[in-house]
C-alpha positions in Angstrom: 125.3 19.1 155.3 122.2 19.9 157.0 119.7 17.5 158.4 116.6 19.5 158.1 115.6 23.1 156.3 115.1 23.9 159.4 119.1 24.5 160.8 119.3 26.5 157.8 117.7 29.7 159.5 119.4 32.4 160.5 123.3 33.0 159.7 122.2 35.2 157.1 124.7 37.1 155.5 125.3 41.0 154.9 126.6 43.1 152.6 127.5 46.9 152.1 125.9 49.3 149.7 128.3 50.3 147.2 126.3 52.2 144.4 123.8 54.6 146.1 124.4 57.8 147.7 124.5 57.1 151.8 126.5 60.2 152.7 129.2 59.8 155.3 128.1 56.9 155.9 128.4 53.2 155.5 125.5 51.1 154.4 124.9 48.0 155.3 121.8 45.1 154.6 121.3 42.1 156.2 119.8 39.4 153.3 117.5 37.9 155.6 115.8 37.0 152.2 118.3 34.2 152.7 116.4 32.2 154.7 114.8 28.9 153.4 111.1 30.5 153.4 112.7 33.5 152.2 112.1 36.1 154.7 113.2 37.2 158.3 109.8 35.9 159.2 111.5 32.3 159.3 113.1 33.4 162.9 109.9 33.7 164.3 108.0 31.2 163.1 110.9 28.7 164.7 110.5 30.8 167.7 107.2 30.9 168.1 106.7 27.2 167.3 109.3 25.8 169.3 108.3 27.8 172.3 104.9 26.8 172.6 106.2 23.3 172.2 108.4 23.9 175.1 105.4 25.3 177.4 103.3 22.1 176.5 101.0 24.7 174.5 101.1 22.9 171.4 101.6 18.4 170.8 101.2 16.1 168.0 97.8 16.7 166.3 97.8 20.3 167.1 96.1 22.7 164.8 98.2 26.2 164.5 96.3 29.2 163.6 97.8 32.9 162.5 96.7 36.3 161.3 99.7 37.3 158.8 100.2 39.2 156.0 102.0 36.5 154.1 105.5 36.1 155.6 105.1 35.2 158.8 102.6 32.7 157.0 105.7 31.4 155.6 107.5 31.2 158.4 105.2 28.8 160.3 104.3 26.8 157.3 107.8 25.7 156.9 108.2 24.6 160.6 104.5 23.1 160.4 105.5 20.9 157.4 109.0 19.7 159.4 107.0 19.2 162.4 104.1 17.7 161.3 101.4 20.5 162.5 98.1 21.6 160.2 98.1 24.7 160.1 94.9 28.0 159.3 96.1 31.5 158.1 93.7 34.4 158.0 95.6 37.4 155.4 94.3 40.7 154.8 93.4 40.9 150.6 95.9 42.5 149.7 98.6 40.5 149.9 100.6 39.4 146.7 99.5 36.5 144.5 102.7 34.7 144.9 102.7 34.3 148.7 98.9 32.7 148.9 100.0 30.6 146.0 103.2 29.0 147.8 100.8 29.1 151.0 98.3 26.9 149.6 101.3 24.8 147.4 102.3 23.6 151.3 99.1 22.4 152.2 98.4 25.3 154.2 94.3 26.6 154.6 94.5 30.4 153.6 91.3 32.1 154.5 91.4 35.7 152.7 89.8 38.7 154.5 89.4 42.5 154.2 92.0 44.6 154.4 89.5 48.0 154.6 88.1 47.2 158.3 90.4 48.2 161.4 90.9 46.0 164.7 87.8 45.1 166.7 85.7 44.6 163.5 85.0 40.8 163.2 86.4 40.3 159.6 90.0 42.4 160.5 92.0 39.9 159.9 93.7 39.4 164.1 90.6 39.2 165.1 89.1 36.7 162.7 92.1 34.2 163.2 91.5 34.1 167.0 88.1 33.5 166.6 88.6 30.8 164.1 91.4 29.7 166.8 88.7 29.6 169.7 85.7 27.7 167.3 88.3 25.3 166.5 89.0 22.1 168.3 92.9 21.2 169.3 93.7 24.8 167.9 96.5 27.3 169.3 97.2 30.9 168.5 99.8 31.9 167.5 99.5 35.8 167.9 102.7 37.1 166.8 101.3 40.5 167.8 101.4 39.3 171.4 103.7 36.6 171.5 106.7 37.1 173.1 108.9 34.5 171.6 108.7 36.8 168.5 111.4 39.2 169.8 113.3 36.3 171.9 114.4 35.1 168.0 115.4 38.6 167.1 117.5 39.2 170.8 119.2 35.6 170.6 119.4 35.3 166.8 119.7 38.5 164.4 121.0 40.7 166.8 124.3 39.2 168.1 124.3 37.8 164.1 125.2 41.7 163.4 127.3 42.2 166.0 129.5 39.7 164.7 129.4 40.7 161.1 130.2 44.1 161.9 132.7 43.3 164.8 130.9 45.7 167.6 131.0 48.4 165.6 127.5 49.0 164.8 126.0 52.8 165.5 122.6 52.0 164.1 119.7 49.8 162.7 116.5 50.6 160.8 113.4 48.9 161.4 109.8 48.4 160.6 106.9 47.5 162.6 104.8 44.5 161.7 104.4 43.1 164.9 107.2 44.7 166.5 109.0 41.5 167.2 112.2 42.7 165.0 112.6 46.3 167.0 111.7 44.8 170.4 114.0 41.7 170.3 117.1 44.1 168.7 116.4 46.4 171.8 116.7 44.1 174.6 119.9 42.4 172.5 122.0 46.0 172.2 120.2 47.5 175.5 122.7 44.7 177.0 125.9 44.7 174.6 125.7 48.3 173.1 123.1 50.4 174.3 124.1 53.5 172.6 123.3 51.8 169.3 120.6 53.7 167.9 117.2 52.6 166.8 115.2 54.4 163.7 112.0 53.1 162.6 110.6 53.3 158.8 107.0 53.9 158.4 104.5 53.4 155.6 102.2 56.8 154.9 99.4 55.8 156.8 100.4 53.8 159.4 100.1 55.3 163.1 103.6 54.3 164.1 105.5 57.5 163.4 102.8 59.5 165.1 103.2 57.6 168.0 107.0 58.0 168.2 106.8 61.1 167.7 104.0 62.7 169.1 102.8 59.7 171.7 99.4 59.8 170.3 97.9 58.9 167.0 94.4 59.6 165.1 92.8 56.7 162.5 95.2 54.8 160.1 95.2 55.1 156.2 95.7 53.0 153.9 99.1 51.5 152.2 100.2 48.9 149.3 103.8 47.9 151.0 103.4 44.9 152.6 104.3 43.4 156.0 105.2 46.8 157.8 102.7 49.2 158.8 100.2 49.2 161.8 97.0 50.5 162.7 97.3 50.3 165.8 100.7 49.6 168.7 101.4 46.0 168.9 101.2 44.8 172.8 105.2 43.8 172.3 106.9 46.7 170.9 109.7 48.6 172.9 110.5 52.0 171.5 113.0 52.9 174.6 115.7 52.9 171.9 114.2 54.6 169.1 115.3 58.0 168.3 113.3 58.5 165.2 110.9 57.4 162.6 110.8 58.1 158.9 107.4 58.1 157.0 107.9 56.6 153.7 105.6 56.7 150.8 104.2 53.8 148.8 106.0 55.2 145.6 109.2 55.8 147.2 108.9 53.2 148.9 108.8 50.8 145.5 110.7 52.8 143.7 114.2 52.3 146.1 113.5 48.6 145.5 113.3 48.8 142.6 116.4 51.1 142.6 118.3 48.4 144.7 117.9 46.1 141.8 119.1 47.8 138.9 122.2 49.0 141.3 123.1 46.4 143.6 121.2 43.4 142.3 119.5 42.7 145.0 116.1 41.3 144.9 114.1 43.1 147.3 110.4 43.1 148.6 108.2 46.3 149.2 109.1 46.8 153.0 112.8 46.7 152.1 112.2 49.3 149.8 110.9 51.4 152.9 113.6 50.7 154.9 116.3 51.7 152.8 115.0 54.9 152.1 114.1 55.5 155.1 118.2 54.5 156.2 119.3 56.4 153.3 117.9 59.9 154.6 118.9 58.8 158.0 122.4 58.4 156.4 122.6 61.6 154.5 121.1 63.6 157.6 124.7 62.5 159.3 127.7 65.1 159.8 129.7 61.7 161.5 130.8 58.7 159.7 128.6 55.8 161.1 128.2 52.0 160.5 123.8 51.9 159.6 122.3 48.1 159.2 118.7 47.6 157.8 117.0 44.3 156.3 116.4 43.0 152.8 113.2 41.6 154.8 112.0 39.3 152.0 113.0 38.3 148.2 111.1 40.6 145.7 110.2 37.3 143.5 106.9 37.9 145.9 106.0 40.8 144.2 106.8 40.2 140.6 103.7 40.7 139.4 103.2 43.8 141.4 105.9 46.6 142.5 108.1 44.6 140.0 105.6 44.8 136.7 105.9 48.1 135.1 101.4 47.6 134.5 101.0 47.0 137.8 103.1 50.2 138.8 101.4 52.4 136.2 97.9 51.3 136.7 98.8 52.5 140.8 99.6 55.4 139.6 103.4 54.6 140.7 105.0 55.3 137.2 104.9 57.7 135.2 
């Protein structure tokens, strides 16, 4: 018995691979599509919320105001409707139907913009929501791009989570970059328990991350349909003292692992899982050493049912043949 939705994120559970190739080693995924909203974004948005509560940011009558693509959306929405907050979300257009539908099923106000401009122009979506955020009486940014109460979730909350599942005996985790909050707060959180755990990073084709792990620099970003994961640019809060190595991942295979994961595992995953997972999966059969690998089922696929999931969809993208 719970008394609100709320105590029922985090404590998500994990569970091994068992019918794909991952070489020597072992597999495994943490369902954070488990969470009430549905996606790890839930962590955050608790986070985030709580903590500007805390730091007298926010009080009753408030009005909370986020650039997201979606999940993160989620995430707030569900802590705005416990608390009692209103709440403005700015999302780049191409965001699946489903999430702006449940967005605007909670009451929230969902203000669509272009997904084709880069940061600095005035309709890219970060800097639309903190303008809207400054024009608006009573209203706080969120900024989970900047916020650091993003990570503190992922450092108090997922990681010792996996440490416990897995008993210490973790050698690595794959991540993406939204905002960075997952990598950063799992890097302060094994820096200090296990820091020899290593940290890999899956990248859509077209985002600048890989370039920057890689190379330190980066040219202009592309453009990609997975959603959530991905930047144009390298979020204020991200710490890549841990990384070893990212993995550029392709739209296609990106969507098609997902939709692998499905027919194997029955697991309902969304686009950015697929990334990760393949992007764990080459990291897995690149090893010559057993080792225990953990990545994210980051959100429930019924998000994208009427895209990665609909064999039209997928064909008219030119992602099945």
């Amino acid at each position: 018995m719970y008394q609100t939705l709320l105590d029922l994120i985090g404590n998500t559970p994990m569970v091994k691979v068992n019918h794909l190739d991952t070489g020597v080693c072992n597999l495994f995924l943490k369902l954070e599509s488990a969470n009430p909203g549905g996606s790890i974004k839930d962590r955050i948005g608790l986070s985030m919320i709580n903590e500007a509560e805390k730091s007298g940011l926010i009080r009753p009558g408030s009005i909370l105001v986020e650039a997201t693509a979606g999940n993160t959306g989620l995430g707030l929405a569900l802590v705005a409707v416990a608390k009692g907050y209103q709440l403005i979300l700015v999302i780049p257009d191409k965001m699946s139907h489903e999430k702006i539908l449940h967005l605007k099923a909670m009451g929230v106000e969902v203000i669509i913009t272009r997904t084709d401009v880069n940061k600095g122009h005035p309709e890219y979506y970060q800097d639309m929501a903190e303008r809207i955020a400054n024009e608006t009486p009573n209203a706080f940014y969120i900024n989970q791009f900047g916020n650091l109460a993003n990570p503190l979730a992922h450092e108090t909350t997922t990681g010792p989570e996996i440490f416990k599942q897995l008993n210490g005996k973790i050698d690595t985790v794959v991540c993406g970059i939204g905002s960075a909050g997952t990598l950063t707060g799992l890097t302060h959180y094994f820096q200090k328990v296990k820091p020899d755990v290593e940290m890999i990073v899956a990248d859509p084709q077209g985002s600048v991350i890989n370039d920057f792990i890689s190379k330190g620099t980066f040219g202009e970003a592309g453009s990609w349909f997975v959603e959530g994961i991905g930047e144009d640019f390298i979020p204020p809060i991200a710490d890549f003292s841990m990384t070893k190595k990212a993995y550029t991942i392709s739209d296609e295979e990106s969507f098609s692992t997902a939709r692998t994961i499905l027919r194997k595992e029955g697991i309902l995953a969304g686009s950015s899982s697929g990334t990760l997972i393949a992007a764990a999966i080459k990291y897995c059969k690149e090893q010559t050493q057993p080792k225990n690998v953990v990545t994210f089922i980051c959100d429930s696929g019924n998000k994208y049912l009427t895209k990665m999931y609909d064999d039209s969809w997928m064909k008219q993208k030119g992602f099945l043949k």
